[in-house]
C-alpha positions as CSV (number, residue, x, y, z in Angstrom):
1,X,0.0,0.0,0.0
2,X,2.9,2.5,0.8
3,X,4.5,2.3,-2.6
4,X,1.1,3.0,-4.4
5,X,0.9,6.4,-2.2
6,X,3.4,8.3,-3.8
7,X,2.0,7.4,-7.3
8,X,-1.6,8.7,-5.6
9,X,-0.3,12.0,-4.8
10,X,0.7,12.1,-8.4
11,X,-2.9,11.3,-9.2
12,X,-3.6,14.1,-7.6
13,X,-2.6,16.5,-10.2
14,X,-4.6,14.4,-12.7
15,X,-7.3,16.7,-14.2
16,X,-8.7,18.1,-18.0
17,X,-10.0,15.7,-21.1
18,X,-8.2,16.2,-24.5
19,X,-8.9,19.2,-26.4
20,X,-11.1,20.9,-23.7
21,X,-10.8,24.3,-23.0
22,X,-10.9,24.7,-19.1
23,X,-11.7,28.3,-17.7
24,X,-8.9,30.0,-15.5
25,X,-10.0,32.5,-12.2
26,X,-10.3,36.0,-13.7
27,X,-6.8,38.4,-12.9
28,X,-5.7,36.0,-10.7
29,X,-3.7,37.0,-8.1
30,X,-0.9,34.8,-7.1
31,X,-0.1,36.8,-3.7
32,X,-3.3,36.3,-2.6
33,X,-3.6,32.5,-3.7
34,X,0.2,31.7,-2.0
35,X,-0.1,30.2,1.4
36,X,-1.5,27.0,3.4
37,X,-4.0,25.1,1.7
38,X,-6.6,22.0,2.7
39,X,-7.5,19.7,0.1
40,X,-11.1,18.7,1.3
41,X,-12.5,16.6,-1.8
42,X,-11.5,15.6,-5.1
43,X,-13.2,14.2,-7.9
44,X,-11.1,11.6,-10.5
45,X,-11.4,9.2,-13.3
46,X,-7.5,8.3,-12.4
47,X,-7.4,4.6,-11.8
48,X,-4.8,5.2,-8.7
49,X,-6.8,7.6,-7.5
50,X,-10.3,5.5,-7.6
51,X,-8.8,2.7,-6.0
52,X,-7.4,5.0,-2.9
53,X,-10.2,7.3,-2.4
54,X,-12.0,5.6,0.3
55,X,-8.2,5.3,2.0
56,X,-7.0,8.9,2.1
57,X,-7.5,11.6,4.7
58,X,-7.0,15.8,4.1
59,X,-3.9,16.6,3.0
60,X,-1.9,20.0,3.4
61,X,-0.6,22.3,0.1
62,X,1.8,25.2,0.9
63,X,1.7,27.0,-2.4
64,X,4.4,29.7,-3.5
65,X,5.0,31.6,-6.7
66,X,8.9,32.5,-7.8
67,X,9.7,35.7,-9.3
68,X,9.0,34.3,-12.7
69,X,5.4,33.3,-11.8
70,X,6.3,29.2,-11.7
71,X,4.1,27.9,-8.9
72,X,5.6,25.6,-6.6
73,X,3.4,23.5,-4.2
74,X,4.9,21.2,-1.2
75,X,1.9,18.7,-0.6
76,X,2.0,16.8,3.0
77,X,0.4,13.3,3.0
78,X,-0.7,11.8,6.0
79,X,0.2,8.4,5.8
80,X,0.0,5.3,8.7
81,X,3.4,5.2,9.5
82,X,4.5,8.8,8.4
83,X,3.9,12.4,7.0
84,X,5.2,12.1,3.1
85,X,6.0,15.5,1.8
86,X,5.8,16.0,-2.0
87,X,7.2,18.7,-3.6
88,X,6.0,19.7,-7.3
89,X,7.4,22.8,-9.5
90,X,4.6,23.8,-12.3
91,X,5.7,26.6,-14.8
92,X,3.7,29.2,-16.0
93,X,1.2,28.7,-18.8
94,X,-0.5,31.3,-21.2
95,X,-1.6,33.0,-18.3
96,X,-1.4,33.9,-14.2
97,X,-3.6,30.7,-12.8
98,X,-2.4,27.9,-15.4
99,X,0.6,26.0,-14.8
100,X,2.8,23.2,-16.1
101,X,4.7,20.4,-15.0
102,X,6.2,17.7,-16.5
103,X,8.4,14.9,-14.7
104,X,8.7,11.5,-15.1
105,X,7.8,11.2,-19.0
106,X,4.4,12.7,-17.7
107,X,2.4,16.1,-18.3
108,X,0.1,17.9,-15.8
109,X,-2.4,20.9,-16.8
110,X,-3.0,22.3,-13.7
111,X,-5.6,25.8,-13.7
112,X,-7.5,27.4,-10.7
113,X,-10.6,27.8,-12.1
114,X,-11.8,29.4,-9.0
115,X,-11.1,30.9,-5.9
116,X,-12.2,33.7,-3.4
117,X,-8.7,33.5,-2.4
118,X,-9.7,33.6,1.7
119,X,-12.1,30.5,1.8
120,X,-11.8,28.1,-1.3
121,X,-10.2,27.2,-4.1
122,X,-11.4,25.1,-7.3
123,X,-8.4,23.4,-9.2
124,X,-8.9,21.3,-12.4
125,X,-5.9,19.7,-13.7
126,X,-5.0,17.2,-16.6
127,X,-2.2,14.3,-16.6
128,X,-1.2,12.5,-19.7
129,X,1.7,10.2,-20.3
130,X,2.3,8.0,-23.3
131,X,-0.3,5.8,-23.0
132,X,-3.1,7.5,-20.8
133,X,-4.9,10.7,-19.9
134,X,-7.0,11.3,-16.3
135,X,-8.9,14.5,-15.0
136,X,-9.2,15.5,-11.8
137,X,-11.4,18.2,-9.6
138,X,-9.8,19.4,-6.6
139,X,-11.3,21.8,-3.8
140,X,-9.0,23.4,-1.3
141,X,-10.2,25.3,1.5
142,X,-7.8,27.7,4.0
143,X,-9.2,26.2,6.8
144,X,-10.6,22.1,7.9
145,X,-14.1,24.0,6.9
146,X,-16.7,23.6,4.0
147,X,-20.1,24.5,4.2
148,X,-22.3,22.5,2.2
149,X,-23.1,24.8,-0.4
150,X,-19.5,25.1,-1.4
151,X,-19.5,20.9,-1.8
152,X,-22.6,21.5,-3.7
153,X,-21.0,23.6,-5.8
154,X,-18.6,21.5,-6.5
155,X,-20.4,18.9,-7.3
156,X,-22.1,20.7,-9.9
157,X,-18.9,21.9,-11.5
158,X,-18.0,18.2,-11.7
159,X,-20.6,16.7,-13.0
160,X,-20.5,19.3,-16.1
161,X,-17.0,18.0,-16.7
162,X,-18.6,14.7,-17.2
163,X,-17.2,13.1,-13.6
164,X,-19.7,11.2,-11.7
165,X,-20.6,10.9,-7.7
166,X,-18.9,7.2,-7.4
167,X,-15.6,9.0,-8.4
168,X,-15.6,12.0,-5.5
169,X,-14.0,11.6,-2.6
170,X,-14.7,13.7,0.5
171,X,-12.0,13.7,2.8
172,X,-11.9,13.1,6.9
173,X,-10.4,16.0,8.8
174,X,-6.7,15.2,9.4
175,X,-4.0,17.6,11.5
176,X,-1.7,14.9,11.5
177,X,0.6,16.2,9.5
178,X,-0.3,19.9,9.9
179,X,1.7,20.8,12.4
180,X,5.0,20.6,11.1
181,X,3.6,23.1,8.1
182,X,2.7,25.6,10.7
């Protein structure tokens, strides 16, 4: 089970179906977006991903921006025996809120499609390697919090991306690992 973690938190980033055009938050602001971040649900078609959701707990995102605009996000796992930090380094795309990494032989399209920068934060991103492509839905929230009518939202965006229910996950509350990101 431990070496199929790491390749879930790759999973993670999996998000956009070919040829889709996927919206990016209006002048976004990366001071604003920079900071401590709780991934609270995610959505998937990613095999990894499907076969872990009923496993995982809330992670923690730091995200930070470098002069050039690259966005770099350290992601802290709870795991059973440890917290796994995993560090990720996306450049810049066509525009402030799209971003792109490749490592591995793989590509990720990662965009914040929307965010009120002090509460939540919607993020769609793509993964394709040679032989596969997955899409993933991810809400964040600054604190353990989310009202019902921002999951409901969610859940709406999703399912016009063509993801279904049996692929969310909903994470349990975990500060496990959140104290050493404090």
């Amino acid at each position: 089970m431990t070496a199929v973690l790491p390749s879930l938190v790759l999973t993670l980033l999996c998000v956009l179906r070919a040829g889709a055009e996927v919206p990016v938050q209006l002048d976004f602001d990366t001071k604003k977006f920079a900071g401590m971040w709780h991934l609270m649900a995610a959505v998937s078609n990613c095999p990894v991903f499907l076969s872990m959701k009923d496993k995982m707990t809330s992670s923690v995102t730091t995200i930070g921006f470098t002069p050039e605009g690259h966005m770099t996000m350290e992601t802290v796992i709870p795991l059973p025996e440890v917290c796994k930090m995993i560090t990720m380094l996306f450049q810049r795309g066509r525009q402030a809120g799209h971003y792109i990494g490749t490592e591995k032989g793989e590509k990720r399209d990662l965009r914040v499609m929307d965010t009120d920068y002090e509460h939540y934060a919607i993020v769609y991103s793509q993964q394709e390697d040679s032989q596969k492509s997955s899409t993933m839905l991810q809400l964040y929230t600054r604190n353990q919090d989310m009202s019902p009518q921002l999951l409901q939202k969610f859940k709406e965006l999703f399912h016009s991306m063509g993801l279904t229910q049996d692929m969310l996950a909903v994470l349990p509350h975990s500060d496990r690992c959140t104290k050493t990101r404090r």
